[in-house]
Every structure is written in structure tokens, then in C-alpha cells.
C-alpha atoms as one frame of an Amber mdcrd trajectory, in Angstrom:
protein
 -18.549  -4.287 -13.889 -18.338  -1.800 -10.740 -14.903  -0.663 -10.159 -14.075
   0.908  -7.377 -10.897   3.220  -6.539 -10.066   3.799  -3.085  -7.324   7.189
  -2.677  -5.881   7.851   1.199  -4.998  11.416   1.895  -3.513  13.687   4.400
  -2.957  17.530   3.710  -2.603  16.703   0.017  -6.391  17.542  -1.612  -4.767
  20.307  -3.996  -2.969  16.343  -5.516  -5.890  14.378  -5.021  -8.607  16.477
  -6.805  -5.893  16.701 -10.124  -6.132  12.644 -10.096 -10.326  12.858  -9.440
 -10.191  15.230 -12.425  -7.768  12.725 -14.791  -9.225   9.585 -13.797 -12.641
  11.140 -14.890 -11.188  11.776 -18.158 -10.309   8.496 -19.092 -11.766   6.705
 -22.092 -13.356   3.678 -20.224 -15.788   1.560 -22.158 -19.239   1.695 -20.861
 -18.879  -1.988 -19.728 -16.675  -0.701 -16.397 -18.375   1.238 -14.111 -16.166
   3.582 -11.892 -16.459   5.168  -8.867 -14.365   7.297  -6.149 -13.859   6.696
  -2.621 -11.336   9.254  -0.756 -10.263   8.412   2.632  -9.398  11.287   4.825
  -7.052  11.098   7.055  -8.268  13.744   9.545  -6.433  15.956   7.368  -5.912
  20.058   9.364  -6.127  21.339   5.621  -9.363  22.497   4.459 -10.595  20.641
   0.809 -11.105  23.287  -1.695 -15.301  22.910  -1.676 -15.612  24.303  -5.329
 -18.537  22.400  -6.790 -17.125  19.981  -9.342 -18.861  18.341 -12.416 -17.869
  14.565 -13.227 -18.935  13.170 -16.157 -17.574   9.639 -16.103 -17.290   8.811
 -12.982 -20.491   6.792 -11.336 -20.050   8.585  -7.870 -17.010  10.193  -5.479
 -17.177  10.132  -2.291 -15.058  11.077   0.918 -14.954   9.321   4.222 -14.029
  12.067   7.080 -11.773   9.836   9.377 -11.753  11.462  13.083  -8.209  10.640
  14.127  -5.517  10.042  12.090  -4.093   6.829  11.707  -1.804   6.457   8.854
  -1.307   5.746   5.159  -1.810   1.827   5.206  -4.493   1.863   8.030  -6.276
   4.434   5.560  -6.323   2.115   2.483  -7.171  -0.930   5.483 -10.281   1.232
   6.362 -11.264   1.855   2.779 -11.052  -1.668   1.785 -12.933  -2.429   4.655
 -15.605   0.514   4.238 -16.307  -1.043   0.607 -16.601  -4.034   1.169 -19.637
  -3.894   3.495 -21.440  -0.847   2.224 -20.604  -0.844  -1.070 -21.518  -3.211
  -4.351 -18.408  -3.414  -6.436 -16.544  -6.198  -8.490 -13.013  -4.627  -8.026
 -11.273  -2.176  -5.725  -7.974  -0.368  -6.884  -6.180   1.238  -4.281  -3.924
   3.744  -5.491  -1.947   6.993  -3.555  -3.423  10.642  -4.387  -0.257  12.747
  -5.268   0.402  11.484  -9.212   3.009   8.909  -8.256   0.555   6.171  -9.321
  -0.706   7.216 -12.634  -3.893   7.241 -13.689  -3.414   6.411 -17.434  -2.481
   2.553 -15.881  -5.906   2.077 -14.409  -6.365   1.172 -18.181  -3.883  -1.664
 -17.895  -5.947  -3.053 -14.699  -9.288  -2.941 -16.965  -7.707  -4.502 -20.452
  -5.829  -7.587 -17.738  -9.670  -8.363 -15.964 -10.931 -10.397 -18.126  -7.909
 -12.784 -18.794  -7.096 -12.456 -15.025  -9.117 -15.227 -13.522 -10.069 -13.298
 -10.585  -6.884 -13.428  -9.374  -5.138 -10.117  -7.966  -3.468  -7.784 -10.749
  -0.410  -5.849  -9.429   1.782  -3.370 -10.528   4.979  -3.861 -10.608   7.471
  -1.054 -10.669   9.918  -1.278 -13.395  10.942   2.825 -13.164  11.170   5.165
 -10.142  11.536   9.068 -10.585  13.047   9.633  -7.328  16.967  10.521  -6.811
  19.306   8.144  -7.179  20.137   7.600  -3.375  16.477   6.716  -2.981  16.430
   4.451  -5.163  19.567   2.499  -4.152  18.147   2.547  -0.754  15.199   1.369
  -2.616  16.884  -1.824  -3.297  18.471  -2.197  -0.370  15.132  -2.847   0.975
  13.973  -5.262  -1.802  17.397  -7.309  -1.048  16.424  -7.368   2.441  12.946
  -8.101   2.453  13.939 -11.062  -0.685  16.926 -12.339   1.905  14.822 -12.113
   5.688  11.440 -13.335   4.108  11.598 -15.263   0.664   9.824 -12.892  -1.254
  10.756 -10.172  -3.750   7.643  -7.698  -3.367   8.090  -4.813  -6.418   4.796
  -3.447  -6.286   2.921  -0.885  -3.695  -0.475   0.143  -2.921  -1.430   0.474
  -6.556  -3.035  -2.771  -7.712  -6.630  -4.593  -8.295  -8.054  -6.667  -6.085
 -11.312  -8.555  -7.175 -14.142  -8.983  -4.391 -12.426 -12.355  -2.926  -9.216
 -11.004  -2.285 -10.750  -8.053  -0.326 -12.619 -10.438   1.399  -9.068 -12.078
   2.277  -7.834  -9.095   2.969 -10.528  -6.854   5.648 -10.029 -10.906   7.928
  -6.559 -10.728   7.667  -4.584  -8.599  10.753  -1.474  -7.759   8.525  -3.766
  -5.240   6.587  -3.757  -2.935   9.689  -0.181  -3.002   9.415   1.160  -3.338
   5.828  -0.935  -3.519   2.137   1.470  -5.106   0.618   3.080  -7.548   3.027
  -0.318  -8.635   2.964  -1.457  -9.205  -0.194   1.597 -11.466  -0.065   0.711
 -13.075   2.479  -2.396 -14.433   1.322  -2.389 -15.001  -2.260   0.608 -16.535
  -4.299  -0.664 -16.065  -7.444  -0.729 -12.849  -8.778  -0.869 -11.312 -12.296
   2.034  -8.705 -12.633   1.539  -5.657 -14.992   4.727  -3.043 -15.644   3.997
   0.201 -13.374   6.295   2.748 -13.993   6.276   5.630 -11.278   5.128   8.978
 -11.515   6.417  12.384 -10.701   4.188  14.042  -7.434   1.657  16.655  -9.473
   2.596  19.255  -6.249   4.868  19.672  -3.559   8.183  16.915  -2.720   7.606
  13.110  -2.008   6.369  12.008   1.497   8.431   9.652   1.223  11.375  10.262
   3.614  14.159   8.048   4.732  12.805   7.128   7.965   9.232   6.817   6.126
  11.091   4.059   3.530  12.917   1.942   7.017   9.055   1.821   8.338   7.732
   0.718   5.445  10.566  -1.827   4.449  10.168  -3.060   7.948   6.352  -2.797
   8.675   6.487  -5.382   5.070   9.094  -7.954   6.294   7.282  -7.829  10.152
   4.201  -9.581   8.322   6.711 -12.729   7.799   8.444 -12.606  11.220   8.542
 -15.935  11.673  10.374 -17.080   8.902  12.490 -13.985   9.495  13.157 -15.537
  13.203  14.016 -18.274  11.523  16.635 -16.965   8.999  18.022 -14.925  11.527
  18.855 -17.537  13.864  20.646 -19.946  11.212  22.565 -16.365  10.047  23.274
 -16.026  13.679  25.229 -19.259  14.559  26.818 -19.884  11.113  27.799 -16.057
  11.763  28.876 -16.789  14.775  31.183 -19.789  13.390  32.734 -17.658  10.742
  33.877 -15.325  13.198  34.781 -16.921  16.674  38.470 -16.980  15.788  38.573
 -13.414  14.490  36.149 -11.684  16.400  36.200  -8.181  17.369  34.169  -4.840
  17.288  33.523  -4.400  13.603  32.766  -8.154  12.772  29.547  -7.781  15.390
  28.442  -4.918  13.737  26.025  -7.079  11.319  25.181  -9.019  14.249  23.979
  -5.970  16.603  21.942  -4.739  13.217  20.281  -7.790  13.266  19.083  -7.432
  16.636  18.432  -4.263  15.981  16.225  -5.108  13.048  14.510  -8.391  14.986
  13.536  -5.741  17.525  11.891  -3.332  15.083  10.066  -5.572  13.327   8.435
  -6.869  16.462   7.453  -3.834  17.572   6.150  -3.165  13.990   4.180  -6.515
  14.145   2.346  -5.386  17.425   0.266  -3.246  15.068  -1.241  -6.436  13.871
  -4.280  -5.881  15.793  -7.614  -7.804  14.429 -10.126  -5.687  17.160  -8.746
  -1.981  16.101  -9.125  -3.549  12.151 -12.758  -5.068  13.057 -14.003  -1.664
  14.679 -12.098   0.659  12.379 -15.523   2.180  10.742 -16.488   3.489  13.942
 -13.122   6.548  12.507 -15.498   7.376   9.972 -17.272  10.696  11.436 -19.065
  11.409   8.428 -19.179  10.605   4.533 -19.571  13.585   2.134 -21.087  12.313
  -1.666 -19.414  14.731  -4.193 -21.608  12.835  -6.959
């Protein structure tokens, strides 16, 4: 079984060759055949270009991307990139800096063959960031759960047999959001505990602004069931307050606006033709093995 694992990066190769290195050293039975693809995201750092030996590992190689274009339209590209040019039975997309650990690619492999070809995700169960992240953390579950109708607890880090990529590199939301995606076109999905990991260098990318994005870029992929919501919050809203009204009591109803106008702008990025030609990024492919 060909198993592929598609890593993004940006500036963070110092990270991403430690994973390479401990996903290499895992005790996989001969049965699962693994292989590396690294999507660059026109990073300005030069890659360390120290000759490495891999003994597990099939192949790893590195798509050069000319422009940047973001985390989720990295792992888009990949998925896309594999899928045509590569033979594979499974992809698992997973972030470079240790925060997905490598030890769980296990639990992907021991679920396969009771999974029924149906997507395996995991699903976070224990953060290691600070303890204002991660009640903003749930702030954006609540949100997402309230606007949308779904409670979405897992990331990037997952593994998605050949139909769901399929799915996926036709579907316009991947340009925008992995996740929100996934969602979006398959209900039924096999849930494995993912606990997260502690970044092997440097702080979390991860900023406030960066979590707002990504909370909204998710709940944009539903937008119209969150027009929906939004309207019947607006006039029953509106009915609970028309006899007390004042400043403070249309606070929540400006932040709605406020959040109806960032998701559509967010769901502009939706955008099948830039998806379709995204390949034409890649300026060249480098085969480490």
C-alpha cells in the first residue's frame, strides 16, 4: 500500500527535515509503502543541502512553488500534484514544525484496514499552546458548531484514501480551507485521538489574527447556511431588543455583520480556475531519494 505524506513549508526547513528524519525512523511493516512530498512555499530561506540518507522511506521529494500562496493553498497544490503524477493509495497531510506528531502516522496505518476507505481524522483531544489560545480555541469551535452545524476538532493532519482526494482537487473550498472541506464533502469520517505537539524550533505561527482567518476561512465554506442562521438570529434579535434597545445591545448585531462580511470576502478565494491551474506554481521538483 503506497502512502503518501504531503508537508507545506515556509522558512521552517531546520522543522521539517527533524520530521523527514523521525518519520523515516518509524517501525512500519513492509506492507505500507511511504513516501515524502514537501511543498515549498517560495520560502527566502535557503534548505540546508546536506546530503541525507533515508532508509525507510520509498522517496522525498520537494516541489519549489514560485510565488507564495499560503498554508492551505500549499496542502491544495500537494493534493493536487499527487494525485495526477503520483501512484499512491493514501495521502496524509500533516504541518512540518512537530505540532502533528509523527509517532500518530502509526494510528492512520493500524485504522486502514478497518476504515472502509472512508477518511481517518485526527481529532485533537490536547493542545500545548497557552491557555488564552486555547480558550480562543474554543471560541472558534462554538462559533463554527453555532453559524454552520458542525463541530470540526481536527486540522490538516488526517488520511485521505484516493477517492476522497479525488473529491477533494474538484472541490473549490480546497483553495480556501482543508478542513472546511473535507467537511463539506464527506459525512462519514473515522475519528482517531490526536493530541498536539510542541513546535521542534522556534514559537507557533499561529497568531491571533492567523486563528480569526482560519476560524473564518472554515465557517466561509458553509456560508449559506451561515446566511441563513444569521438572518433568523437577526430578527428574533431584533424582537428581544426593540423595547430596550440601545448602543451596547447592537454590539452582537454589528459583529455579526462584521463577521457576514469577512466570511464573504474569505469565500471569494473559492476559485476553481486558480485550483485547476495551480501546478503551473511548481518551478521545479528536487528528488532527495
Amino acid at each position: 500500500m503506497k502512502i503518501k505524506i504531503l508537508i507545506p513549508v515556509y522558512n521552517d526547513w531546520q522543522s521539517v527535515f527533524k520530521l523527514v528524519d523521525e518519520i523515516d525512523s518509524l517501525s512500519i511493516s513492509s506492507e505500507y509503502e511511504l513516501s515524502i512530498v514537501i511543498v515549498n512555499d517560495a520560502s527566502n530561506h535557503d534548505r540546508d543541502e546536506t546530503v541525507k540518507e533515508y532508509n525507510n522511506l520509498k522517496s522525498v521529494k520537494i516541489l519549489n512553488m514560485k510565488i507564495n500562496q499560503g498554508h492551505a493553498r500549499c496542502i491544495a497544490t500537494g493534493l493536487k500534484y499527487i494525485n495526477e503524477k503520483e501512484d499512491f493509495d493514501y495521502i496524509i497531510p500533516m504541518d512540518g514544525d512537530g505540532e502533528d506528531r509523527p509517532e500518530e502516522i502509526l494510528q492512520f496505518i493500524e485504522n486502514i484496514n478497518n476504515s472502509n476507505n472512508k477518511p481517518i481524522v485526527g481529532e485533537r483531544v490536547k493542545r500545548s499552546e497557552s491557555i488564552l489560545f486555547q480558550i480562543c480555541y474554543k471560541i472558534h469551535k462554538l462559533i463554527t458548531l453555532v453559524f454552520t452545524g458542525h463541530t470540526i476538532k481536527y486540522g490538516n493532519f488526517t488520511c485521505l484514501p484516493k477517492d476522497t482526494v479525488e473529491k477533494m482537487t474538484k472541490e473549490k473550498a480546497t483553495w480556501n480551507s482543508f478542513s472546511g472541506a473535507l467537511k463539506k464533502i464527506e459525512k462519514d469520517l473515522i475519528k482517531v485521538p490526536s493530541v498536539r505537539g510542541s513546535r521542534y524550533f522556534g514559537p507557533s505561527k499561529m497568531s491571533f489574527k492567523n486563528l480569526i482567518t482560519h476560524s473564518l476561512s472554515i465557517i466561509s465554506v458553509f456560508r449559506k447556511t451561515v446566511l441563513f442562521r444569521s438572518a433568523l438570529f437577526i430578527v428574533f434579535y431584533i424582537l428581544l431588543i426593540k423595547s430596550n434597545a440601545s448602543i451596547i445591545t447592537l454590539i452582537p448585531f454589528v459583529l455579526l455583520l462584521i463577521m457576514i462580511y469577512s466570511i464573504s470576502s474569505l469565500s471569494l478565494r473559492e476559485n476553481i480556475d486558480e485550483y485547476n491551474n495551480s501546478l503551473k506554481n511548481i518551478e521545479d521538483i528536487i528528488n532527495l531519494k
